[in-house]
C-alpha angles and dihedrals in degrees: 000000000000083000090050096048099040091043087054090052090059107275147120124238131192108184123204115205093213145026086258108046087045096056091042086054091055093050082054109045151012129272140169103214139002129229103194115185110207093218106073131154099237111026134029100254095235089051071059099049097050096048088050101052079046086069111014129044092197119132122281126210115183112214102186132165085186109125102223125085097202088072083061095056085038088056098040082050093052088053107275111146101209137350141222122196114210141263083062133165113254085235099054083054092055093046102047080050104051094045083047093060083039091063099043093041095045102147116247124276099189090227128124111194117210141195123174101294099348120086125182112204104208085183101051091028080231119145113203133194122198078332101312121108118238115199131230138178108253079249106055080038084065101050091051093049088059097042094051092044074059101047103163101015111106110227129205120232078241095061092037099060088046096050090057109028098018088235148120121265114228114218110249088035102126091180091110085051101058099033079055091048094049082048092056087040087064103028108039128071092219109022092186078065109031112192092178100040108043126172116220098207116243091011116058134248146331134191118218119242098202114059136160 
């Protein structure tokens, strides 16, 4: 079905069977996105998803019919961008992938934002601190990068979740907390005291202007 739908929008879709054929796929070709089911025959899918963020940076959509929401979080710690629970409407897929390529493929702005140590590359979609590259999900790089236009200005999970995937936040969805945790975990020197990344109980997040 996804195949068929997706097909019908304009793309092109290889399907793998299992974790490991699908793996084995990525490490021989090129592709734009991943749809990574989190019931498969031969892996768990989040095993899957963490070997895959390991060797690609592509992209990673969950599509999961699991209950609970902590294999989610599990799933967005171990590098998935953005998640779908099933059932799902054909159109809400569409839509999650094509926001998702929109993310990675954002034309290039030629700024670099700094801020003391920390520099966010908006050219090479790099994000450096004190020189070394931390790496992000294009997911997790686009949060930042709103948060940061935004140094100063303290920004609800709501409009968080707007700004970056143009969609409502439901009420018991974490995803913004823990993409916001895996950020600190690159950008702050001590991610148990963030001094970039601060929460503002009851409200949502800021991020510092002045940094070291």
């Amino acid at each position: 079905m996804v195949q068929s739908y997706l097909g019908a929008a304009g793309f092109s879709v290889t399907i793998a069977p299992a974790g490991g054929a699908g793996l084995a796929a990525l490490d021989a070709q090129a592709f734009d996105a991943v749809l990574l089911d989190l019931t498969l025959p031969d892996m768990d899918g989040l095993d899957v998803c963490r070997k895959l963020r390991e060797r690609h940076s592509l992209p990673i959509l969950m599509l999961t019919a699991r209950g609970e929401p902590m294999d989610r979080v599990i799933g967005l710690e171990m590098g998935a961008d953005d998640y779908l629970p099933k059932p799902f409407e054909p159109r809400e897929l569409l839509a999650r992938v094509r926001a998702l390529l929109r993310r990675a493929s954002a034309p290039a702005r030629g700024e670099v934002l700094r801020f003391g140590k920390l520099e966010i590359d908006l050219d090479a979609r790099q994000v450096r601190l004190d020189g070394d590259e931390r790496p992000l999900t294009s997911h997790q790089f686009g949060l930042l990068v709103e948060l940061a236009r935004r140094a100063g200005r303290v920004l609800s999970r709501e409009t968080l979740m707007d700004l970056v995937r143009n969609d409502k936040l439901d009420p018991f969805d974490r995803s913004i907390d823990v993409h916001i945790s895996r950020i600190r975990a690159a950008i702050e020197d001590d991610p148990k005291h963030p001094r970039r990344l601060i929460t503002v109980r009851g409200a949502g997040y800021v991020f510092a202007k002045a940094q070291a």
